[in-house]
LUMSEFI-700606 format. One record per residue: residue in three letters; x, y, z of N, C-alpha, C in turn. Coordinates in pm, whole numbers, plus 32768, in hexadecimal, padded with zeros to 4 digits. Last residue first. Layout:
! residues N
<site ALA <X Y Z> <X Y Z> <X Y Z>>
...
END
This chain:
! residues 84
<site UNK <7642 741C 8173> <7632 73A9 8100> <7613 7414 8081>>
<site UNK <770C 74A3 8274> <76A3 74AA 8229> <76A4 7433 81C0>>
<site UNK <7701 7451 83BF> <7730 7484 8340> <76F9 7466 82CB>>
<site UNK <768D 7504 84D2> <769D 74B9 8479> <76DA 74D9 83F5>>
<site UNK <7751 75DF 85D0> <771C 75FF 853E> <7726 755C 84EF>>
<site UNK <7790 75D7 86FD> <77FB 75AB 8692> <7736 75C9 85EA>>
<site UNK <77EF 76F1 87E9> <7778 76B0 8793> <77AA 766F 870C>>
<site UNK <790D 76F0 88B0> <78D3 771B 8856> <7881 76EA 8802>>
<site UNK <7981 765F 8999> <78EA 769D 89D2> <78B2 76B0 891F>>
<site UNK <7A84 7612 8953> <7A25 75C2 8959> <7994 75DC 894D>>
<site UNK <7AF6 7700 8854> <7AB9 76F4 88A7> <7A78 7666 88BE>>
<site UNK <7B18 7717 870F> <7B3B 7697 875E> <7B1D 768F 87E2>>
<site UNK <7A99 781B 86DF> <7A79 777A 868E> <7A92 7703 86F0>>
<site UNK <7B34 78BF 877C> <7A7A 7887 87C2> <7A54 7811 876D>>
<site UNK <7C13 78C6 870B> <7C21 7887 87B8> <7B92 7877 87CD>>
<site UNK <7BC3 791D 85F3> <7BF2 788F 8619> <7BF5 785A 8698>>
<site UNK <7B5A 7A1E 8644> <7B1E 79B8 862F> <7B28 7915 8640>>
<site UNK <7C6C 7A82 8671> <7C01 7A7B 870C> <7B94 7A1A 8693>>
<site UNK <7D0F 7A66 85E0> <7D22 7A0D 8638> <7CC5 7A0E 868E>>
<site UNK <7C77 7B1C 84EF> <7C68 7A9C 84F6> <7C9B 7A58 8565>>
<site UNK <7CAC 7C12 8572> <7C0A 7BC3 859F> <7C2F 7B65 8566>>
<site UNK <7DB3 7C1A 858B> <7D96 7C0D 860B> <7D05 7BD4 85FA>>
<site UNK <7E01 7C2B 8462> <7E31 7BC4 84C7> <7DD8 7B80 8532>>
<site UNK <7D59 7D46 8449> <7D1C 7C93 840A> <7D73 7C00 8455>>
<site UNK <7E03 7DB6 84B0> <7D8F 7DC3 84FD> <7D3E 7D44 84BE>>
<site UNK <7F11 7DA6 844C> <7EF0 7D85 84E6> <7E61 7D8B 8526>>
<site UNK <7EA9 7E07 836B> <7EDA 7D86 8371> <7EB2 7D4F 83EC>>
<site UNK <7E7C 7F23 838D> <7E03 7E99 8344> <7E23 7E24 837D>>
<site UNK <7F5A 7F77 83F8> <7EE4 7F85 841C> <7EA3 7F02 8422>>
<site UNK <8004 7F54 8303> <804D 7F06 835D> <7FB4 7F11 83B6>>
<site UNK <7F99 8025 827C> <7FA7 7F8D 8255> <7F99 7F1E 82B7>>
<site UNK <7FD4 80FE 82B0> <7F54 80C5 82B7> <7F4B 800E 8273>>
<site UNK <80D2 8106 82E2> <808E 80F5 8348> <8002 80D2 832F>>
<site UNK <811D 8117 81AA> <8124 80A1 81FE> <8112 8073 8281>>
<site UNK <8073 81E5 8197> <805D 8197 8118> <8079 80FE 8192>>
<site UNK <812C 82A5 81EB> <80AF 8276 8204> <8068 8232 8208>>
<site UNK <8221 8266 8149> <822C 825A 81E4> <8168 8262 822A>>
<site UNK <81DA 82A5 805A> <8211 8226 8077> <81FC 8223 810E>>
<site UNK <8192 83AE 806F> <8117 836D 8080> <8173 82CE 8088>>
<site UNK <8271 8450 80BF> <822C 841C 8133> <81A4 83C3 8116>>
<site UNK <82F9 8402 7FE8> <8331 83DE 803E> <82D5 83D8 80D0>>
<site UNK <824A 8473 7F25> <827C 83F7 7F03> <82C7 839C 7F8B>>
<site UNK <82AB 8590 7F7B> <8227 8551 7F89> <821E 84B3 7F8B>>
<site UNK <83A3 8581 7F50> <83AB 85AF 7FCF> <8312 8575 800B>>
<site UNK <83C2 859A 7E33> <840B 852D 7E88> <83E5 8514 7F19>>
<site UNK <8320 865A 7E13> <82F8 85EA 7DDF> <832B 8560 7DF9>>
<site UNK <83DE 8738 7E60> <8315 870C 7EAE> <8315 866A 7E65>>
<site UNK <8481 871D 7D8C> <848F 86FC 7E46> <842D 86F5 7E6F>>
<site UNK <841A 874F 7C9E> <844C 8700 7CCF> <846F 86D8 7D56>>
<site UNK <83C2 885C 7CD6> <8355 87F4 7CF1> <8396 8768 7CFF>>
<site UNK <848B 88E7 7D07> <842D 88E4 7D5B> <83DB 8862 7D6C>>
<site UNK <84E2 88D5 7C19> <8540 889F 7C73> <8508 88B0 7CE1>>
<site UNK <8454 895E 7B7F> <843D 88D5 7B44> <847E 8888 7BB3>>
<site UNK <8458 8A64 7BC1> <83DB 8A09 7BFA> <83F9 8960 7BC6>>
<site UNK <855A 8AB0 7BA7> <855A 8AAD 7BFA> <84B2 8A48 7C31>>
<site UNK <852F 8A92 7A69> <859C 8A76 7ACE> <8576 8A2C 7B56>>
<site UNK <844C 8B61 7A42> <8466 8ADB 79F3> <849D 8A81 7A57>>
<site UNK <83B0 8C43 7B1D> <8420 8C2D 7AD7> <841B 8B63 7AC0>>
<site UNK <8251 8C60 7B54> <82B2 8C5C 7B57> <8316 8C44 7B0A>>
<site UNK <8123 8CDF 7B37> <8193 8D14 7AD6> <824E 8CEC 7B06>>
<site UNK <8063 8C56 7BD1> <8088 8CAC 7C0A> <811D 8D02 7B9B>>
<site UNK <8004 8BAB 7AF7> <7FB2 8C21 7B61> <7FF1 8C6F 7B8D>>
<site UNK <80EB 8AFD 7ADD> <80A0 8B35 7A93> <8031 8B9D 7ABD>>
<site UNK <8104 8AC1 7C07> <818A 8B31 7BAA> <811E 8B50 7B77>>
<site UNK <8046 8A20 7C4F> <804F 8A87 7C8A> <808D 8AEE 7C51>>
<site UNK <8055 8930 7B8D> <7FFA 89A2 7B8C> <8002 8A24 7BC1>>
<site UNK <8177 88F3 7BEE> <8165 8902 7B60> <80E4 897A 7B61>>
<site UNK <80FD 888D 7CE9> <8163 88E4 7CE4> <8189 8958 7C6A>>
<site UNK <8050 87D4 7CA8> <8012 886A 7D0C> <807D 889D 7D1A>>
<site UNK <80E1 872B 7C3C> <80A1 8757 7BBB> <803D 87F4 7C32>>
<site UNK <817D 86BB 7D1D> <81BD 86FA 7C9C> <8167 8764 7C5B>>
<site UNK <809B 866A 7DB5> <80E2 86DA 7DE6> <811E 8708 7D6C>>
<site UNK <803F 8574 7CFD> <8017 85ED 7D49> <805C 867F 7D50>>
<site UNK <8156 84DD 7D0D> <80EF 8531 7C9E> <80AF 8594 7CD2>>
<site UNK <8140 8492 7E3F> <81AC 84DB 7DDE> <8196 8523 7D67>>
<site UNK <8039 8413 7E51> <8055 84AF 7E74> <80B0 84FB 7E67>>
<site UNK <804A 8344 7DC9> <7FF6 83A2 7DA8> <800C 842C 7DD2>>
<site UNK <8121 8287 7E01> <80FB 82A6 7D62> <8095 8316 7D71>>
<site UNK <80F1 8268 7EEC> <8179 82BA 7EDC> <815B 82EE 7E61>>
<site UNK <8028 81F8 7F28> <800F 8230 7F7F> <808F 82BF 7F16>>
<site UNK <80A7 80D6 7E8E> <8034 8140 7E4B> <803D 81D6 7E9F>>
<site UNK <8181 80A9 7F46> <8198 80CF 7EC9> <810A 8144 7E90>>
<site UNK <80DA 8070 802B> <812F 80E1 8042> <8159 8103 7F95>>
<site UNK <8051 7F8A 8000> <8000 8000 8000> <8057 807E 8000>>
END
């Protein structure tokens, strides 16, 4: 998720960098070397987002499937015929 997370808001930022000159009448140079660094810099925190939210999901699907599995196997837990 950190790759995608990285693929979008690096773009992003580039092309709200790009827009902004164009609005705002900036120099060639100096915006193209702007956006290049937002774009490294964006890329860099959506990877890092990207992989906390990852890491999130995971640990949270981990955790309900082991709590299901500890009430599956439960003795007390209602066993479900099976089906035909």
């Amino acid at each position: 998720m950190g790759r995608i997370y990285a693929g979008i808001l690096g773009p992003v930022a580039f092309a709200t960098v790009l827009g902004r000159s164009l609005v705002d009448g900036g120099g060639v140079d100096s915006t193209v070397k702007i956006a290049i660094a937002c774009l490294f810099v964006f890329a860099g925190i959506g990877y890092l987002a990207g992989s906390v939210a990852d890491s999130i999901v995971r640990d949270s699907v981990r955790a309900r499937l082991e709590l299901e599995m500890a009430f599956h196997e439960s003795p007390a837990a209602p066993h479900t015929p099976a089906r035909t």
